[in-house]
N, CA, C and O atoms as CSV, one atom per row, in Angstrom:
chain,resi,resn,atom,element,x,y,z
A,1,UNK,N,N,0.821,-1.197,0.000
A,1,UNK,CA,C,0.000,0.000,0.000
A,1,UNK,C,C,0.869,1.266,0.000
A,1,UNK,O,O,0.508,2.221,-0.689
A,2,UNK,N,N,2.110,1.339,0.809
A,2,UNK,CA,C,2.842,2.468,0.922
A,2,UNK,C,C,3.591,2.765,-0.875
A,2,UNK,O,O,3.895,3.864,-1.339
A,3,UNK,N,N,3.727,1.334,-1.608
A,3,UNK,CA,C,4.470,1.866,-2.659
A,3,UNK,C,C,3.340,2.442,-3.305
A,3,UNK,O,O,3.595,3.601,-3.631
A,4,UNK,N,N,2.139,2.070,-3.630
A,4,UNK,CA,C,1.499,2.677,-4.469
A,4,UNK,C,C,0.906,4.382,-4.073
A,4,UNK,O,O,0.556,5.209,-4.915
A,5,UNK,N,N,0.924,4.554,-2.774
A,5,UNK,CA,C,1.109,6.023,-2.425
A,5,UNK,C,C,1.862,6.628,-2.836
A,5,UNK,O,O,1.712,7.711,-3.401
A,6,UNK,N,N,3.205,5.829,-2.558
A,6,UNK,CA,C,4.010,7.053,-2.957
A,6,UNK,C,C,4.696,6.941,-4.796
A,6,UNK,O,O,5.661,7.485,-5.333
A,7,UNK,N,N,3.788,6.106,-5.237
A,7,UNK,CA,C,3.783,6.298,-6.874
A,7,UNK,C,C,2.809,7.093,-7.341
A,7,UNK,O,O,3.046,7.747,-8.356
A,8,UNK,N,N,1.585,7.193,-6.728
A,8,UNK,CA,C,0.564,8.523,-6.856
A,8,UNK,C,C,1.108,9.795,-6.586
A,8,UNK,O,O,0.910,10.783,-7.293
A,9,UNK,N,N,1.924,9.766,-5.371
A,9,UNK,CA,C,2.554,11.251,-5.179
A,9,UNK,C,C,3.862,11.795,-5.714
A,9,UNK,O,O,4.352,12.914,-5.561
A,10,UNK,N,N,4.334,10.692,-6.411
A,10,UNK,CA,C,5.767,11.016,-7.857
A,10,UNK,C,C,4.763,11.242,-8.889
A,10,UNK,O,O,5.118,11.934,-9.843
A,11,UNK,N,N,3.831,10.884,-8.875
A,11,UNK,CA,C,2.982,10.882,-10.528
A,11,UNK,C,C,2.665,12.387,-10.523
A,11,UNK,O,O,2.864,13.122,-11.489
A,12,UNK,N,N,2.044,12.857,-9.089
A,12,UNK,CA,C,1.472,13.976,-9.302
A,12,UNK,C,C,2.550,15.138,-9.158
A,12,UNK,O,O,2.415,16.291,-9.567
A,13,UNK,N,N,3.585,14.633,-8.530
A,13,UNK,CA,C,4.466,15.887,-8.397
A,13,UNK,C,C,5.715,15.908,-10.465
A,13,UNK,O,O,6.498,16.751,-10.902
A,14,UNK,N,N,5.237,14.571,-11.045
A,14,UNK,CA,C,5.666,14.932,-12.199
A,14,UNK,C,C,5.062,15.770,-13.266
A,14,UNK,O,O,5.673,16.423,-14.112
A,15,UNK,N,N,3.651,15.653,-13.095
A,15,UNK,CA,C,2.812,16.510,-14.160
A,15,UNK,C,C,3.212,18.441,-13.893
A,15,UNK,O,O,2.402,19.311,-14.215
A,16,UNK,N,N,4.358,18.697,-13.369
A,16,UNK,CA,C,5.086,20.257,-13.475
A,16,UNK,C,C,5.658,20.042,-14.444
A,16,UNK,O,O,6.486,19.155,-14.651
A,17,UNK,N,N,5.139,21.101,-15.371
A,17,UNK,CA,C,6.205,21.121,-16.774
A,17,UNK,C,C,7.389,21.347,-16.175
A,17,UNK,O,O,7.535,21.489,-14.961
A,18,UNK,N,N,8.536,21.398,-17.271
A,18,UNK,CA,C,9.938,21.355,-16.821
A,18,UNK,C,C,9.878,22.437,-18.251
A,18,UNK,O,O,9.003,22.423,-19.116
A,19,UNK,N,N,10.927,23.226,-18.193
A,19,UNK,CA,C,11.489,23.506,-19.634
A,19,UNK,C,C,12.157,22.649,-20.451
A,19,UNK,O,O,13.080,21.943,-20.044
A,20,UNK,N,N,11.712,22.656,-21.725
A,20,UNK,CA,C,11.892,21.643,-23.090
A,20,UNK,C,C,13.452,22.162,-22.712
A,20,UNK,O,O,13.961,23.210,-22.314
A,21,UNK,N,N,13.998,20.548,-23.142
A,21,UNK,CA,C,15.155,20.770,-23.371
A,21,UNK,C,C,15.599,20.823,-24.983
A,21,UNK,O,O,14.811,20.407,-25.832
A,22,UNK,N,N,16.933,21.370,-25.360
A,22,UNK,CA,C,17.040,21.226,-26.551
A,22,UNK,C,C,17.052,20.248,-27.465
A,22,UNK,O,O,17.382,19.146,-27.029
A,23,UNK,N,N,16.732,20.339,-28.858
A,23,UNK,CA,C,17.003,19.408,-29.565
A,23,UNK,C,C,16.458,18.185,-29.154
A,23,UNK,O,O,17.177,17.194,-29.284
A,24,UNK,N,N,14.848,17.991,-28.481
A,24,UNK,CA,C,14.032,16.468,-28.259
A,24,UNK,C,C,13.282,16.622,-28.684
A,24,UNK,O,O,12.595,15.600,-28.662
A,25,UNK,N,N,12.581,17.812,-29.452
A,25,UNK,CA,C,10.994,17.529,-30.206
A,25,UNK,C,C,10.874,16.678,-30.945
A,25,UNK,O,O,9.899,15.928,-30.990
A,26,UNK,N,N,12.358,16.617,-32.042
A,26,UNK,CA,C,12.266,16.056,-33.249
A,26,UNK,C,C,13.197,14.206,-33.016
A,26,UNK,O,O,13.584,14.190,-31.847
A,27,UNK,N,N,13.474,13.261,-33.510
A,27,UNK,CA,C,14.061,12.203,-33.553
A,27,UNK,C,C,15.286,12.321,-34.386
A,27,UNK,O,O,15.147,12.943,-35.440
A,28,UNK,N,N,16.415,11.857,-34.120
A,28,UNK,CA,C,17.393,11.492,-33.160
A,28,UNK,C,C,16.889,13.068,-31.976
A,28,UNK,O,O,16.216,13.962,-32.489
A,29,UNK,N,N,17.328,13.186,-30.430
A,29,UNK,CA,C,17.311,13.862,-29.514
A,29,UNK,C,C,18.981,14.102,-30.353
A,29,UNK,O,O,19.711,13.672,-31.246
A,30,UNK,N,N,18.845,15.201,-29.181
A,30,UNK,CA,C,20.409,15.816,-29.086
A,30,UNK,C,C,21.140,15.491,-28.071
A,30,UNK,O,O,20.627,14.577,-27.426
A,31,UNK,N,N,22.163,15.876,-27.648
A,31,UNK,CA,C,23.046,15.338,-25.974
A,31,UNK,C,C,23.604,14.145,-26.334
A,31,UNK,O,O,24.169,13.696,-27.330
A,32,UNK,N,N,23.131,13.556,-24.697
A,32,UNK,CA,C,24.014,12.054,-24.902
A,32,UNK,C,C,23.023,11.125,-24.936
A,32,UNK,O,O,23.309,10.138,-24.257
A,33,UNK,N,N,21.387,11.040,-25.766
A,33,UNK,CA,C,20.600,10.191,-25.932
A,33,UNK,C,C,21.175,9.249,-26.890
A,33,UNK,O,O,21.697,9.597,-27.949
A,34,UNK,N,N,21.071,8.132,-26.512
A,34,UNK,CA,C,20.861,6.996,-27.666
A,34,UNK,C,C,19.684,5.961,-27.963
A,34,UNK,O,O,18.727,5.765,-27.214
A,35,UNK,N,N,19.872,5.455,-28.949
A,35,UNK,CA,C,18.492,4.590,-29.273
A,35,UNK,C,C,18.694,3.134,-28.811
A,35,UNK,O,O,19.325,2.199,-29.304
A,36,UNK,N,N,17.403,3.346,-26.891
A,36,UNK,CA,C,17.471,2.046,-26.659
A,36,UNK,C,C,17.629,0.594,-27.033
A,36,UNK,O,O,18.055,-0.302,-26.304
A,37,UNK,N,N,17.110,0.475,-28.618
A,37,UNK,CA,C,17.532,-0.526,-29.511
A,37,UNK,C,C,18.599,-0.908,-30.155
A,37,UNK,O,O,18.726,-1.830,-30.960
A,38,UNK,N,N,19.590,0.069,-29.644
A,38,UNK,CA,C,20.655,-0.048,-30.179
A,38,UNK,C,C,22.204,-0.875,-28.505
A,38,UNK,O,O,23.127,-1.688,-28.494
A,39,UNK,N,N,21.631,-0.089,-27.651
A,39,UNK,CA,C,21.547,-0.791,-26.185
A,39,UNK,C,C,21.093,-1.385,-25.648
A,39,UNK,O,O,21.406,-1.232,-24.467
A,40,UNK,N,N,20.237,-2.303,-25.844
A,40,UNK,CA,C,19.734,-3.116,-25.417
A,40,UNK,C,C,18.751,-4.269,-26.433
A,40,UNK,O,O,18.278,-3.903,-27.509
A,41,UNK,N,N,18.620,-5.207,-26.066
A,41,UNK,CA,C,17.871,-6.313,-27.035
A,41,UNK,C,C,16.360,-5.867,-27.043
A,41,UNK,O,O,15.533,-6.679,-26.629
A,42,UNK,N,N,15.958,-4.669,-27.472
A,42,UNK,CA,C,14.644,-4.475,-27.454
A,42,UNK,C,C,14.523,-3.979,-28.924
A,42,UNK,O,O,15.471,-3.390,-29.443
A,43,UNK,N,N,13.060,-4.272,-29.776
A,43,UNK,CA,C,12.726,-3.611,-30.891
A,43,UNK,C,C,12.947,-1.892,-31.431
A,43,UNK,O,O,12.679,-1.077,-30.548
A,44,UNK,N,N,13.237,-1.516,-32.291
A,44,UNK,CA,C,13.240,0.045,-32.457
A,44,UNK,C,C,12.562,0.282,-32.017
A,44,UNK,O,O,12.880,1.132,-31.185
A,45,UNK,N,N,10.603,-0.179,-31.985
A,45,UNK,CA,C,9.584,0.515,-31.731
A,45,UNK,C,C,8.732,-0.173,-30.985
A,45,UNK,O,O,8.335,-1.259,-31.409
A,46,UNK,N,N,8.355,0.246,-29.926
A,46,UNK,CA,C,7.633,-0.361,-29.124
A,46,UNK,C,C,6.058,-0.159,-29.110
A,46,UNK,O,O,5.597,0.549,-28.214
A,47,UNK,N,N,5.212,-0.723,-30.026
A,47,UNK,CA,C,3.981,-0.751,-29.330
A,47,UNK,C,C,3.194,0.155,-28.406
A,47,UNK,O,O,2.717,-0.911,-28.015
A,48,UNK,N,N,2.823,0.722,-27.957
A,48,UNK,CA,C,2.215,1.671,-27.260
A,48,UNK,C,C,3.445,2.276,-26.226
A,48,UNK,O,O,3.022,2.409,-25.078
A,49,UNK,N,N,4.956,2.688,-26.410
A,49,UNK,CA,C,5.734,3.509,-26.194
A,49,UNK,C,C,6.571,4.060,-27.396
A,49,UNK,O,O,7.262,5.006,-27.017
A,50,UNK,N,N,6.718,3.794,-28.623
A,50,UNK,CA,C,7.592,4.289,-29.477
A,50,UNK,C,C,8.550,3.685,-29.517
A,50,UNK,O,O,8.779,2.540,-29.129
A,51,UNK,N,N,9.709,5.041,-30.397
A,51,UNK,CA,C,10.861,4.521,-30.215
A,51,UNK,C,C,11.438,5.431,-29.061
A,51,UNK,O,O,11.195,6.634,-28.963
A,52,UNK,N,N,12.202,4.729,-28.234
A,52,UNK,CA,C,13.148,5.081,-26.962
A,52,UNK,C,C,14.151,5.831,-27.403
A,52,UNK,O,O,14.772,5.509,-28.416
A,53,UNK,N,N,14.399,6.788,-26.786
A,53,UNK,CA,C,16.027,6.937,-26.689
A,53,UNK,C,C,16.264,7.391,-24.773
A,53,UNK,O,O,15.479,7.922,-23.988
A,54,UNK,N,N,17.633,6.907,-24.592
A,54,UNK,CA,C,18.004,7.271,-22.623
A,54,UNK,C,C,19.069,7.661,-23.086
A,54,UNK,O,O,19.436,7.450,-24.242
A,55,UNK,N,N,19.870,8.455,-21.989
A,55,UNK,CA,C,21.115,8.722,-21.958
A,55,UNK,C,C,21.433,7.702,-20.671
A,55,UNK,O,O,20.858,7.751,-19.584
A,56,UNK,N,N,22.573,6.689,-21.088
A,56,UNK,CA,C,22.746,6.058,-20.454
A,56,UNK,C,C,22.882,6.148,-18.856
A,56,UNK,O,O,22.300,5.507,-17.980
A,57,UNK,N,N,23.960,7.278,-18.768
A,57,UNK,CA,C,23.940,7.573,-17.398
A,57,UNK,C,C,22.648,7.218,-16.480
A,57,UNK,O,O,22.756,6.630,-15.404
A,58,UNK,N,N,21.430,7.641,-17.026
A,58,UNK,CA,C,20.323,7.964,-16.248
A,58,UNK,C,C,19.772,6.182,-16.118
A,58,UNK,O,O,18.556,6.109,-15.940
A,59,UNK,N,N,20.125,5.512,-16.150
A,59,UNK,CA,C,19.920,3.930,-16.401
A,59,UNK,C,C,19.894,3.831,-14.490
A,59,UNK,O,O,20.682,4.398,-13.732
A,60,UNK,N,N,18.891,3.056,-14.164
A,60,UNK,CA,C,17.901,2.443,-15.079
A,60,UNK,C,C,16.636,3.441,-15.253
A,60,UNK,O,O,15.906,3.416,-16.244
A,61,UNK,N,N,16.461,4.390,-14.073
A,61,UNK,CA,C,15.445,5.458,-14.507
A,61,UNK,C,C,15.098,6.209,-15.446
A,61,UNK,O,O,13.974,6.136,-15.943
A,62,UNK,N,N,15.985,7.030,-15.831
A,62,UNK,CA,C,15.922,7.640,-17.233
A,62,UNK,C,C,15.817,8.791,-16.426
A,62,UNK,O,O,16.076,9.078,-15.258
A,63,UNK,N,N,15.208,9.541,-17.730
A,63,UNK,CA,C,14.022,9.709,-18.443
A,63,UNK,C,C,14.487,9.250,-20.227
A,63,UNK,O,O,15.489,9.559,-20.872
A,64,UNK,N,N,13.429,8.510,-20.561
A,64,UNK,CA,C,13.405,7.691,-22.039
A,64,UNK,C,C,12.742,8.741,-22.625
A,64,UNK,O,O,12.153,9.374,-21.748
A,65,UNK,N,N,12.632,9.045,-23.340
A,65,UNK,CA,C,11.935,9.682,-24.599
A,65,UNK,C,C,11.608,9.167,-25.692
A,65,UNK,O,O,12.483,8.732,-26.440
A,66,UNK,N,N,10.241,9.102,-26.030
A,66,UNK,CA,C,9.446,8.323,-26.708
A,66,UNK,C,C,8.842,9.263,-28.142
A,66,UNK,O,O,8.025,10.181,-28.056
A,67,UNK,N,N,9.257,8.935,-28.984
A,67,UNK,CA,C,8.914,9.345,-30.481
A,67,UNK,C,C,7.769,8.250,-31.078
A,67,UNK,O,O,7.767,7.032,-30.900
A,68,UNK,N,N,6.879,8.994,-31.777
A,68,UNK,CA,C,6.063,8.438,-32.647
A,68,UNK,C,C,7.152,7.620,-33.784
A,68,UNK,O,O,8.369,7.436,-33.792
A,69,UNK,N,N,6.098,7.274,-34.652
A,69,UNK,CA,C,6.124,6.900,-36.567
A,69,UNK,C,C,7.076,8.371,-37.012
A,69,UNK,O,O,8.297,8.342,-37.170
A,70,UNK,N,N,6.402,9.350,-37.132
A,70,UNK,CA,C,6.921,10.245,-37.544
A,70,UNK,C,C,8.151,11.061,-36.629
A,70,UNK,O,O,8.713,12.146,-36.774
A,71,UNK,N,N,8.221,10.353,-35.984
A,71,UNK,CA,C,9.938,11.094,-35.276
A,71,UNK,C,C,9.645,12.640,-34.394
A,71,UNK,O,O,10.488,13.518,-34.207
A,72,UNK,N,N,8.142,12.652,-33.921
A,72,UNK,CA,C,7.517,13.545,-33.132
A,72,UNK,C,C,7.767,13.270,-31.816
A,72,UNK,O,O,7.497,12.088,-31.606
A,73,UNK,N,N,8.142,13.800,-30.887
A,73,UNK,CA,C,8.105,13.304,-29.201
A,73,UNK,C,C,6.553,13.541,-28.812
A,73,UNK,O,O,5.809,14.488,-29.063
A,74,UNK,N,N,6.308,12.170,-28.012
A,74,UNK,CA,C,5.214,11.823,-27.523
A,74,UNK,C,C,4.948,12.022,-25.897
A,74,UNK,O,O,3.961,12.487,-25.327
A,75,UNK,N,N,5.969,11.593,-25.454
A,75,UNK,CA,C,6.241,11.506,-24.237
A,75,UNK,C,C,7.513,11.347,-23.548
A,75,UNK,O,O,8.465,11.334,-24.328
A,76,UNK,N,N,7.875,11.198,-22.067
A,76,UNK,CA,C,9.180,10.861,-21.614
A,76,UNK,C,C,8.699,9.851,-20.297
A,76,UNK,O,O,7.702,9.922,-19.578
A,77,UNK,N,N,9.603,9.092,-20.302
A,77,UNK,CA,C,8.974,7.905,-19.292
A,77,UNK,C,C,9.558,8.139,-18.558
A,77,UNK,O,O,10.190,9.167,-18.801
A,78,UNK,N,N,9.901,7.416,-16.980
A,78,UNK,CA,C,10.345,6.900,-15.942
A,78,UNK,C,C,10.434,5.478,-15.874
A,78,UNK,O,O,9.404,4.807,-15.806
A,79,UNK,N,N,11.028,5.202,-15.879
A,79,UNK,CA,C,11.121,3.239,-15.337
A,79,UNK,C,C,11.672,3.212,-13.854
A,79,UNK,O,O,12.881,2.995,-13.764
A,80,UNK,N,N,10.916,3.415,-12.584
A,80,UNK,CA,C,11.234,3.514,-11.630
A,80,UNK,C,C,11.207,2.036,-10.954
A,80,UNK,O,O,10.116,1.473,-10.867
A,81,UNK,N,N,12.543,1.303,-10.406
A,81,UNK,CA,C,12.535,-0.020,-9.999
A,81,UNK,C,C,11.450,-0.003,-8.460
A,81,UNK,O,O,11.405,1.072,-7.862
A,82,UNK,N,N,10.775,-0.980,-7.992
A,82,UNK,CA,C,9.888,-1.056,-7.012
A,82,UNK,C,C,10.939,-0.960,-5.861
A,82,UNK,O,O,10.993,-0.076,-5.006
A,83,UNK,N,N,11.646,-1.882,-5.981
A,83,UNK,CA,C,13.079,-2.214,-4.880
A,83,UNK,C,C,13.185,-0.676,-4.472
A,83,UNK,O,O,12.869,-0.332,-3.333
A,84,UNK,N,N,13.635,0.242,-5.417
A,84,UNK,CA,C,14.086,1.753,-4.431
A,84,UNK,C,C,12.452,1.965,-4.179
A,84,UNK,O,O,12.482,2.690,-3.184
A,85,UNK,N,N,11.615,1.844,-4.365
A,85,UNK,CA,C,10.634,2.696,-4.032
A,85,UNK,C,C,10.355,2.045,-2.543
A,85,UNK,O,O,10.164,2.774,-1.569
A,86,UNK,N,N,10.348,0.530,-2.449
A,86,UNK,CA,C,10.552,-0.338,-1.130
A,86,UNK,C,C,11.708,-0.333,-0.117
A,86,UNK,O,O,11.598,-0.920,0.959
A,87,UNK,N,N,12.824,0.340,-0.476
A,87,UNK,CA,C,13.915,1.435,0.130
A,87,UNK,C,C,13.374,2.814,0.676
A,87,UNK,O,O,13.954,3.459,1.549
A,88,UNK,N,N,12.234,3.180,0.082
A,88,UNK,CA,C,11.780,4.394,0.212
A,88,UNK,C,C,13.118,5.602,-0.505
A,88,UNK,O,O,13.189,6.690,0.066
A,89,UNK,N,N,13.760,5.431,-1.296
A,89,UNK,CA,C,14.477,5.586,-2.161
A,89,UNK,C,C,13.713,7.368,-3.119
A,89,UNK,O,O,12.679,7.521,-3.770
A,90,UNK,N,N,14.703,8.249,-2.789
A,90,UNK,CA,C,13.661,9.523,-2.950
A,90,UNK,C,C,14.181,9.884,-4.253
A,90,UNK,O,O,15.391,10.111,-4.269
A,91,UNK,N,N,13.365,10.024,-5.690
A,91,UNK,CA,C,13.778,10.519,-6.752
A,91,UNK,C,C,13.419,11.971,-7.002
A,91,UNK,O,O,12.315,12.309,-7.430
A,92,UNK,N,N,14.371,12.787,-6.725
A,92,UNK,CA,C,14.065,14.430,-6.814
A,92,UNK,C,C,14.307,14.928,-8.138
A,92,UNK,O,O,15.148,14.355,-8.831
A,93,UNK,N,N,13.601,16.040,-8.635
A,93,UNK,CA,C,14.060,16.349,-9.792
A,93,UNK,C,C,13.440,16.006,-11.181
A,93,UNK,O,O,13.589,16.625,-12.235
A,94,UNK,N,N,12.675,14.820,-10.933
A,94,UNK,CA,C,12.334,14.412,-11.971
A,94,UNK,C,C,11.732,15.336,-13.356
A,94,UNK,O,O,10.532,15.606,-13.401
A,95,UNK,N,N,12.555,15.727,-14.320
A,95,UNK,CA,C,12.367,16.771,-15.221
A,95,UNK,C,C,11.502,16.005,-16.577
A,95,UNK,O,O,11.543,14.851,-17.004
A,96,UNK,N,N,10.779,17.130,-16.979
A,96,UNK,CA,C,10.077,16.679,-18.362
A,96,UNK,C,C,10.617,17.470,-19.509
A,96,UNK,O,O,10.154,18.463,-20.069
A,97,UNK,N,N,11.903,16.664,-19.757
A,97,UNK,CA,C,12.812,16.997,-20.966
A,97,UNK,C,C,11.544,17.492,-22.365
A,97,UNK,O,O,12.129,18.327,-23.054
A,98,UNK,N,N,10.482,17.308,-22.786
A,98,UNK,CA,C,9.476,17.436,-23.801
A,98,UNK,C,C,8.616,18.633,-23.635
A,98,UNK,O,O,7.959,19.177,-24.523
A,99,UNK,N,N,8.704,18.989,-22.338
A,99,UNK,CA,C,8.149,20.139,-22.257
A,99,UNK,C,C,6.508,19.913,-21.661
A,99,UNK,O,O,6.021,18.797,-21.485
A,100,UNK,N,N,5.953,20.910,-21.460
A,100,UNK,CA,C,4.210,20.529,-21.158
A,100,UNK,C,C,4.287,18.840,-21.104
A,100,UNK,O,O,4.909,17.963,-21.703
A,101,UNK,N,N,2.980,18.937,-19.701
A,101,UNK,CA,C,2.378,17.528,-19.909
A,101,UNK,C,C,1.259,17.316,-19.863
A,101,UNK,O,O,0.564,17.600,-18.887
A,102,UNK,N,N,0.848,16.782,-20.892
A,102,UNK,CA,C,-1.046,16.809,-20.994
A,102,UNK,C,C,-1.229,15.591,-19.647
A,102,UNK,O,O,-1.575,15.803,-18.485
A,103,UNK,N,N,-1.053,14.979,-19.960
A,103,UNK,CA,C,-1.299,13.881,-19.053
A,103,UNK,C,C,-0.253,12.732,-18.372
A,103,UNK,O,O,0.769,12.578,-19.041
A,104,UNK,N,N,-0.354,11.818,-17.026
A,104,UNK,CA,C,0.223,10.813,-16.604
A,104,UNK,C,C,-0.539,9.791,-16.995
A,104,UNK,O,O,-1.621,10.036,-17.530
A,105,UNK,N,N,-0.072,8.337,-16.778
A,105,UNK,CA,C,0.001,7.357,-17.018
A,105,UNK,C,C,1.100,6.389,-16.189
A,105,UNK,O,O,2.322,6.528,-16.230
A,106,UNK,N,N,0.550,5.635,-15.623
A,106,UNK,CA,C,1.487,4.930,-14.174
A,106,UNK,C,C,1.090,3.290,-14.723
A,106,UNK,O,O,-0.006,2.922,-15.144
A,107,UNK,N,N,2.234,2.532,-14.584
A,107,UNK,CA,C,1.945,1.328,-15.328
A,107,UNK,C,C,2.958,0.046,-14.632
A,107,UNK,O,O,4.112,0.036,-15.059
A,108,UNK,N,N,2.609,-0.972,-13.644
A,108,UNK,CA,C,3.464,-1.982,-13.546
A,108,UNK,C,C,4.201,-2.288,-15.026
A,108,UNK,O,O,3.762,-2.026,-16.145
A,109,UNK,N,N,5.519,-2.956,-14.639
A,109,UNK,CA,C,5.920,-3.650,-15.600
A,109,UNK,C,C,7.122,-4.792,-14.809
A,109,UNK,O,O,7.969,-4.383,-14.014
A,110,UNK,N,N,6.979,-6.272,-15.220
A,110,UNK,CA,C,7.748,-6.976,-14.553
A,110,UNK,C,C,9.104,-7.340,-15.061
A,110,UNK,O,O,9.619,-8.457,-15.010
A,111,UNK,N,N,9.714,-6.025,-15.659
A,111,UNK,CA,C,10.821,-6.310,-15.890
A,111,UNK,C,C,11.054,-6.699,-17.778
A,111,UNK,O,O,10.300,-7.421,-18.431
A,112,UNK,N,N,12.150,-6.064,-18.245
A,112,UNK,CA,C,12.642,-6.092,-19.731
A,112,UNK,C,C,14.140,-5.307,-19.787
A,112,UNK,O,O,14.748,-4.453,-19.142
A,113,UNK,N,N,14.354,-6.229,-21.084
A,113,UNK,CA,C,15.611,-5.843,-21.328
A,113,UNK,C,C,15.797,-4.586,-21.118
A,113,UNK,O,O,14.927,-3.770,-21.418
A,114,UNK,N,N,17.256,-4.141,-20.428
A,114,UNK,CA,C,17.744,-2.701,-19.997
A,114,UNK,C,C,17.112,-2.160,-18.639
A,114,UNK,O,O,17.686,-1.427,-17.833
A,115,UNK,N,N,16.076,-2.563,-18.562
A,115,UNK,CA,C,15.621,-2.302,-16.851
A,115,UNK,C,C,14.677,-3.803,-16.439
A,115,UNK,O,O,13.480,-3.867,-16.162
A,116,UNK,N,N,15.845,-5.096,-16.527
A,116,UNK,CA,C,14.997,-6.308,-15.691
A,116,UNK,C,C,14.843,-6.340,-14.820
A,116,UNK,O,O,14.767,-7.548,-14.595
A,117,UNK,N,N,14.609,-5.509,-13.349
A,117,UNK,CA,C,13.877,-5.434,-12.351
A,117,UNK,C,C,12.328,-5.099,-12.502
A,117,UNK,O,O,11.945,-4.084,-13.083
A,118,UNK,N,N,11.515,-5.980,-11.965
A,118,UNK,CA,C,10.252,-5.205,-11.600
A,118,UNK,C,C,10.059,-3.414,-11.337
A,118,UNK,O,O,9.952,-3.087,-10.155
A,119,UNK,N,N,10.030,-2.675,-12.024
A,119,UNK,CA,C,9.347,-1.629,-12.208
A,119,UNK,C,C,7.759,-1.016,-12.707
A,119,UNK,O,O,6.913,-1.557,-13.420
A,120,UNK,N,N,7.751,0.060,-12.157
A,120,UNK,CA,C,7.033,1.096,-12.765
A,120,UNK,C,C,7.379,2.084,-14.503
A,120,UNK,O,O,8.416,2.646,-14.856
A,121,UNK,N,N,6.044,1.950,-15.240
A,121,UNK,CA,C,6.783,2.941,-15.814
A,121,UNK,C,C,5.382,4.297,-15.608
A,121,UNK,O,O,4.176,4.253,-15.364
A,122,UNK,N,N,6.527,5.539,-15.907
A,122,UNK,CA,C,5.431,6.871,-15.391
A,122,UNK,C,C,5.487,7.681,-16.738
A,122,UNK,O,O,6.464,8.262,-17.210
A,123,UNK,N,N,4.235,7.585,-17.239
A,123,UNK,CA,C,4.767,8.320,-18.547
A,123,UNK,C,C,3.967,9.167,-18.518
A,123,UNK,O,O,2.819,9.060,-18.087
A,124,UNK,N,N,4.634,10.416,-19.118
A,124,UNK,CA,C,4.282,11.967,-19.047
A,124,UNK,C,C,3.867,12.304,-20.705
A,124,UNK,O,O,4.680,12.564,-21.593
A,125,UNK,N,N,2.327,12.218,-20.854
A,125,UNK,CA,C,2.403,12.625,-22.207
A,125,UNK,C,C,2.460,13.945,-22.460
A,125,UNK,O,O,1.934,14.807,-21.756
A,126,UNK,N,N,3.291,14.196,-23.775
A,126,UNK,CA,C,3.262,15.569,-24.314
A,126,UNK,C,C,2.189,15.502,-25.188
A,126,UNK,O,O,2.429,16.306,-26.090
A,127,UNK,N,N,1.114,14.945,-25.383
A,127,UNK,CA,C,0.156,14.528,-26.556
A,127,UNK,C,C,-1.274,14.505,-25.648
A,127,UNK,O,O,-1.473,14.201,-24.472
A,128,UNK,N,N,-2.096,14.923,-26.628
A,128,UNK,CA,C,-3.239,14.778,-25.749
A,128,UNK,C,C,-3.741,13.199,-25.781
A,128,UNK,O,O,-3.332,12.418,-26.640
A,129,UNK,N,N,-4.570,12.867,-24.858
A,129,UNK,CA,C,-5.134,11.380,-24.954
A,129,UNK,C,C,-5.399,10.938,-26.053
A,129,UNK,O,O,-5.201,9.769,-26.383
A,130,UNK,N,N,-5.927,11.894,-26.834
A,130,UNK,CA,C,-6.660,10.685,-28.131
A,130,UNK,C,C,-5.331,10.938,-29.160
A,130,UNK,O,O,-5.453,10.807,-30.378
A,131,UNK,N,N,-4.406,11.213,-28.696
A,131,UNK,CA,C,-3.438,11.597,-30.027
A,131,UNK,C,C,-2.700,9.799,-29.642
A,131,UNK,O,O,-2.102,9.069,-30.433
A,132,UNK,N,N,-2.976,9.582,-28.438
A,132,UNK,CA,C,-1.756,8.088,-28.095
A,132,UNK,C,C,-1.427,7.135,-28.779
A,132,UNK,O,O,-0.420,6.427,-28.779
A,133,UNK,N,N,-2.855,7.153,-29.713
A,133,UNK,CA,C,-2.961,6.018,-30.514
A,133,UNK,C,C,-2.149,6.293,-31.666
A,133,UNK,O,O,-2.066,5.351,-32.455
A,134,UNK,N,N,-1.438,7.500,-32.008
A,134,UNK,CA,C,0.000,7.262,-32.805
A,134,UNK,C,C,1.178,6.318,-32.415
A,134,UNK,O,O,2.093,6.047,-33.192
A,135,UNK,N,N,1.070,5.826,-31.104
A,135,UNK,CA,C,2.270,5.275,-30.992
A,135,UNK,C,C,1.945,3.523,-30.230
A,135,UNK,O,O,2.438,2.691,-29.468
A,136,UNK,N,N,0.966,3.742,-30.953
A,136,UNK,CA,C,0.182,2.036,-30.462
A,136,UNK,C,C,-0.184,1.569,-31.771
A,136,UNK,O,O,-0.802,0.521,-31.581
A,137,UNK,N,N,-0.131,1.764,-32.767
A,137,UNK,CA,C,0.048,1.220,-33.947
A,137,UNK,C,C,0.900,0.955,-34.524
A,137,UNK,O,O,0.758,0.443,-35.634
């Protein structure tokens, strides 16, 4: 019960825009992003997340950044492991490299290549709801 509190109260303290960082609207990002598929045994495109890119450093949390078909940013995730959150493990800072966030989205996941721990993922759309279905096809 305590983790899922305090995944409601990271969810809500993420929906503060952050200022866009440079060079992520468009696909390739700029900096030190790379394309999770290229690090790890996962597809270019994922099914209802896109294509990824992390800067490694930020492993295993991120923030991932998620591009449509068309190389548009959709969103930026979190893959937060349960283990720190069951540490009570405090993630400050959490920035929304994409800029504005229409909406959250909080999602078990039991683990995949590049983050195989049981996690969360927290995704911050830059898209309105009905736009999502660009990146689920």
């Amino acid at each position: 019960m305590r983790t899922r509190s305090a995944m409601l109260g990271l969810a809500a303290l993420l929906v503060t825009p952050a200022l866009a960082a440079d060079n992520v609207e468009k696909s390739p990002p700029g900096g030190n992003y790379k394309k999770v598929s290229e690090l790890v045994k996962l597809p270019d495109f994922l099914p209802s997340l896109g294509q990824l890119f992390v800067d490694p450093k930020t492993l295993p949390a991120g923030p991932f950044l998620a591009y449509d078909h068309d190389g548009t940013l959709v969103s930026t995730i979190y893959m937060i492991p349960i283990k720190d959150l069951d540490q009570h493990q405090a993630f400050k800072d959490l920035a929304s490299p994409g800029g504005a966030v229409d909406h959250v989205s909080l999602y078990f996941n039991a683990g995949h290549p590049g983050v195989e721990q049981p996690h969360y993922h927290i995704v911050l759309w830059h898209v309105p709801k009905a736009d999502e279905i660009r990146v689920t096809r």
